[in-house]
Residue frames as a rotation matrix with the C-alpha (Angstrom) as fourth column:
UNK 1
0.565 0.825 0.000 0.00
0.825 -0.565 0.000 0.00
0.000 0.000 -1.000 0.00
UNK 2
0.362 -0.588 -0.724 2.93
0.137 -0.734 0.665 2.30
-0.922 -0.340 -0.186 1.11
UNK 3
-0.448 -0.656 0.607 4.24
0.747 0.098 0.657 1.80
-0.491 0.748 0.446 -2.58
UNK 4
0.092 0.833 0.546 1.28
0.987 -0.150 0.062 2.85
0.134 0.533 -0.835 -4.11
UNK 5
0.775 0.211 -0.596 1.35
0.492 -0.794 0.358 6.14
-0.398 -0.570 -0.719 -2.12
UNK 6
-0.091 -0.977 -0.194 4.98
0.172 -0.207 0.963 6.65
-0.981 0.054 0.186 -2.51
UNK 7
-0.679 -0.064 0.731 4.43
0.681 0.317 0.660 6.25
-0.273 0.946 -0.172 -6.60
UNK 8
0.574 0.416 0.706 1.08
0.577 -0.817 0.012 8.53
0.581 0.400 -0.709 -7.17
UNK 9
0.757 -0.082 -0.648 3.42
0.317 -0.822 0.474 10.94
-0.571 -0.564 -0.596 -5.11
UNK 10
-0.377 -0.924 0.062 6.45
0.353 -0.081 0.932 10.32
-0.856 0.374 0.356 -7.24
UNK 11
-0.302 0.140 0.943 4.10
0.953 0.060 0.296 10.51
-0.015 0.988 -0.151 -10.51
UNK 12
0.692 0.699 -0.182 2.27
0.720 -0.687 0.101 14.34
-0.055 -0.201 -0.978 -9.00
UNK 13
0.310 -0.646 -0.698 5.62
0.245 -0.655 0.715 15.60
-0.919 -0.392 -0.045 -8.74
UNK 14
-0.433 -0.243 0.868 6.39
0.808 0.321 0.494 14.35
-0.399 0.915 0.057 -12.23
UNK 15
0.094 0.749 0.656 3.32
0.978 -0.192 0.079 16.31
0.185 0.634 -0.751 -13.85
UNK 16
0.810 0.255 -0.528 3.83
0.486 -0.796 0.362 19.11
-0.328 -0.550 -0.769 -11.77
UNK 17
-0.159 -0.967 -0.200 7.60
-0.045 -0.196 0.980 19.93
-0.986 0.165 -0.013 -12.76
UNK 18
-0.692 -0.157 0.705 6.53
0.695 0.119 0.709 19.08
-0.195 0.980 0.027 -16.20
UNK 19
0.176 0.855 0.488 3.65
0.952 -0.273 0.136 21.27
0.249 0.441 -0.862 -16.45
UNK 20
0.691 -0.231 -0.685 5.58
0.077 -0.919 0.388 24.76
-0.718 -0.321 -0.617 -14.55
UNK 21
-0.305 -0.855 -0.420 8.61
0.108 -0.469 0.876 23.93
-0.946 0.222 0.235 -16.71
UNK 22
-0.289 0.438 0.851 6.16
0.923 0.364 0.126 24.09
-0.255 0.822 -0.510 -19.89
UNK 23
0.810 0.567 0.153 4.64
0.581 -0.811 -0.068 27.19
0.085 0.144 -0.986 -18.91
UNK 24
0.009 -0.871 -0.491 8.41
0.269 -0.471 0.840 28.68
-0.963 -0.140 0.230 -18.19
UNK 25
-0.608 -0.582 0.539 9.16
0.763 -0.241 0.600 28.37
-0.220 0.776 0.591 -21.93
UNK 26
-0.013 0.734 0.679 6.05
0.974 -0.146 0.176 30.43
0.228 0.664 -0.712 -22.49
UNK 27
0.748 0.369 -0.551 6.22
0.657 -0.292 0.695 33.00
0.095 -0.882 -0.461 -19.76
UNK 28
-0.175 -0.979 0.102 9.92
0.407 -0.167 -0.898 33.38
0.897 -0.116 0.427 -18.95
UNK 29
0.665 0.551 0.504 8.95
-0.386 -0.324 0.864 33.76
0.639 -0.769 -0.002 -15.60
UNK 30
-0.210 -0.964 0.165 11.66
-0.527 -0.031 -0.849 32.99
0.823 -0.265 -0.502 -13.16
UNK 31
-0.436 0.235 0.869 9.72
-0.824 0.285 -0.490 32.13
-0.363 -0.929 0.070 -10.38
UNK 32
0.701 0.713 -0.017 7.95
-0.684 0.665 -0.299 29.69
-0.203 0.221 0.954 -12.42
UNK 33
0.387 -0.823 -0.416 11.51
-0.162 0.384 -0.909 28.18
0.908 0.419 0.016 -13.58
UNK 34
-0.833 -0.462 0.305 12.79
-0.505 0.408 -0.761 27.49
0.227 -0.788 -0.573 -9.57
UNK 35
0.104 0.574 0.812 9.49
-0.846 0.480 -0.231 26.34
-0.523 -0.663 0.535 -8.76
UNK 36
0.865 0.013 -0.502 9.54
-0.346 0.741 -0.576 23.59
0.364 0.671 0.645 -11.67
UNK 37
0.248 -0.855 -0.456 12.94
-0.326 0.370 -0.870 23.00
0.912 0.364 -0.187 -10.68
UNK 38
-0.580 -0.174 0.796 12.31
-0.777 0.413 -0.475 22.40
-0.247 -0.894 -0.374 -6.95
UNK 39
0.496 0.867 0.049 9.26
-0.760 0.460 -0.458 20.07
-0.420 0.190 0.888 -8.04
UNK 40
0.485 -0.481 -0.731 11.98
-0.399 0.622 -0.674 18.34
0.778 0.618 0.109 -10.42
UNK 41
-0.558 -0.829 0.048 14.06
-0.357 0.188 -0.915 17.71
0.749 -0.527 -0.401 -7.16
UNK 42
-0.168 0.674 0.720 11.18
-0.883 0.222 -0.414 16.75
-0.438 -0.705 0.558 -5.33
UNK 43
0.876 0.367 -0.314 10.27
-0.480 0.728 -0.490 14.03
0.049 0.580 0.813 -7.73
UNK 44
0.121 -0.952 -0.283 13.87
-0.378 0.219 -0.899 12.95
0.918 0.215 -0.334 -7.44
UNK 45
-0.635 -0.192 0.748 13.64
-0.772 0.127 -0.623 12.85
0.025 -0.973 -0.229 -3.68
UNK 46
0.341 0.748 0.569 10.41
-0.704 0.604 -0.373 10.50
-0.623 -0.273 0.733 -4.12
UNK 47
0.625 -0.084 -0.776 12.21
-0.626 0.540 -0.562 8.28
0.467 0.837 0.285 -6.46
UNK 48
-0.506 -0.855 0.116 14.75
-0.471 0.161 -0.868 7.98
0.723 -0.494 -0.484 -4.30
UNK 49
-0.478 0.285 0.831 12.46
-0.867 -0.005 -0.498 7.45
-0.138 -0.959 0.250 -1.34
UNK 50
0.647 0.762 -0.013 10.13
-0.705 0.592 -0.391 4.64
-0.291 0.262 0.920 -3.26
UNK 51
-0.057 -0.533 -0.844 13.55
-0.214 0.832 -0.511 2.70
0.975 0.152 -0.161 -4.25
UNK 52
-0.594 -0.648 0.477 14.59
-0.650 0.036 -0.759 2.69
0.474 -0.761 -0.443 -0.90
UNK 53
0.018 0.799 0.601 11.31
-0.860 0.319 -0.398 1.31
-0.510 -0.510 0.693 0.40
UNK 54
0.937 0.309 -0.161 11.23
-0.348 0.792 -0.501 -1.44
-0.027 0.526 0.850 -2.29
UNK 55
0.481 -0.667 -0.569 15.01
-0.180 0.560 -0.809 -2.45
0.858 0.491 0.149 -2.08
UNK 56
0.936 0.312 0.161 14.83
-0.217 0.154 0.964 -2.40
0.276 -0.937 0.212 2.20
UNK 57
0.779 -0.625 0.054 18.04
-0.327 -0.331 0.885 -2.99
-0.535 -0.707 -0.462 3.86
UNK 58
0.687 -0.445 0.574 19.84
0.686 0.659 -0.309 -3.66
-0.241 0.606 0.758 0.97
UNK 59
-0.630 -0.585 0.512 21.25
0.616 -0.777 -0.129 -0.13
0.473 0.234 0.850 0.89
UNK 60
0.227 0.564 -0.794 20.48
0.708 -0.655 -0.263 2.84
-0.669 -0.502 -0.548 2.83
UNK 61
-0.212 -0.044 0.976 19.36
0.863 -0.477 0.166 6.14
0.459 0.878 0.139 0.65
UNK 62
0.454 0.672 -0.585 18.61
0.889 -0.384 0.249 8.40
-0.058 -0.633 -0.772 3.68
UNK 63
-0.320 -0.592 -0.739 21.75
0.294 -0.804 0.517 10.79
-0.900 -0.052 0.432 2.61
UNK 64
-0.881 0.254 0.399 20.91
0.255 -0.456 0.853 11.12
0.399 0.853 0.337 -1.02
UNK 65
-0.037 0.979 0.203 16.97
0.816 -0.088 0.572 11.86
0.577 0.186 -0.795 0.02
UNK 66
0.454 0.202 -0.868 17.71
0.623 -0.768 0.147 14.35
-0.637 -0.608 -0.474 2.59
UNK 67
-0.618 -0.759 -0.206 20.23
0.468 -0.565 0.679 15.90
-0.632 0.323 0.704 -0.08
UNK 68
-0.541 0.605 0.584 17.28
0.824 0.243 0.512 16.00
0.168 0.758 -0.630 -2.70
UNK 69
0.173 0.962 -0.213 15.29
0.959 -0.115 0.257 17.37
0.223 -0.249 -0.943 -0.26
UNK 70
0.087 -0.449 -0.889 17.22
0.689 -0.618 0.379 20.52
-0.720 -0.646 0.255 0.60
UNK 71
-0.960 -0.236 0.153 18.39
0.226 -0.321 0.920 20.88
-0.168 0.917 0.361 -2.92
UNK 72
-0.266 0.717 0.644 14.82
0.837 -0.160 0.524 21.22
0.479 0.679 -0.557 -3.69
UNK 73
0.765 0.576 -0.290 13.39
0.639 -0.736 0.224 23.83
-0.084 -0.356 -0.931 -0.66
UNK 74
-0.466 -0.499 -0.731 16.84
0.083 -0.847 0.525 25.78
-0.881 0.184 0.437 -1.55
UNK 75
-0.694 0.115 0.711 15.60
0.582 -0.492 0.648 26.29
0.424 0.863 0.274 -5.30
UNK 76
0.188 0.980 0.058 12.24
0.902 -0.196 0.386 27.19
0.389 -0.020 -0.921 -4.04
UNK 77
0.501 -0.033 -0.865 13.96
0.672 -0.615 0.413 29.72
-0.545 -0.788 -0.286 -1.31
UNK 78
-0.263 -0.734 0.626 16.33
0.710 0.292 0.641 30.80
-0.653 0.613 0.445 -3.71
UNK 79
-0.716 0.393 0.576 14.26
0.473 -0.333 0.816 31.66
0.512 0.857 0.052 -6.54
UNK 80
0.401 0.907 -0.130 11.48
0.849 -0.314 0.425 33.16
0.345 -0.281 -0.896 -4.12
UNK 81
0.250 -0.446 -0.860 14.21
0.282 -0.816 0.505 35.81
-0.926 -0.369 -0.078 -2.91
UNK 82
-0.829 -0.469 -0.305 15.77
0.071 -0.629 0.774 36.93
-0.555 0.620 0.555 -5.99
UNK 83
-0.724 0.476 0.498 12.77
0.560 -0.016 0.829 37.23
0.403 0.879 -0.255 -7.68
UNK 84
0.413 0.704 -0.577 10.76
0.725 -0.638 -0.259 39.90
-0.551 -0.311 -0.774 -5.29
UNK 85
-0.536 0.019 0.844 9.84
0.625 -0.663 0.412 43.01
0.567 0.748 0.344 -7.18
């Protein structure tokens, strides 16, 4: 059941990140370009998180997911400061 979850989360990030960095090309919106790109690193972090679960103590992934996870809320922080007008 946990997979399941773990997977329509990995697949929301997916769509999301694809659908902000779509509207970037249109836009050229900056803020829309970190947010797509934290979303891309978010979806990364849930890959990461949904192997781990499915390949259990065969390898721990808890450094690369927390890295993911930073790397994403820095784009987000990032791009939400340089971009105030």
């Amino acid at each position: 059941m946990a997979e399941t979850v773990y997977a329509l989360c990995l697949l929301a990030s997916l769509v999301c990140a694809a659908l902000l960095l779509k509207n970037y090309r249109y836009t050229r919106l900056r803020l829309i370009l970190w947010t797509g790109l934290c979303f891309s690193a978010m979806a990364l972090n849930n890959l990461l998180l949904l192997t781990d679960l499915l390949i259990g103590p065969l390898a721990d992934l808890s450094i690369p997911r927390v890295a993911t996870a930073v790397i994403a809320v820095g784009l987000l922080l990032y791009g939400m400061i340089t971009e105030v007008t």
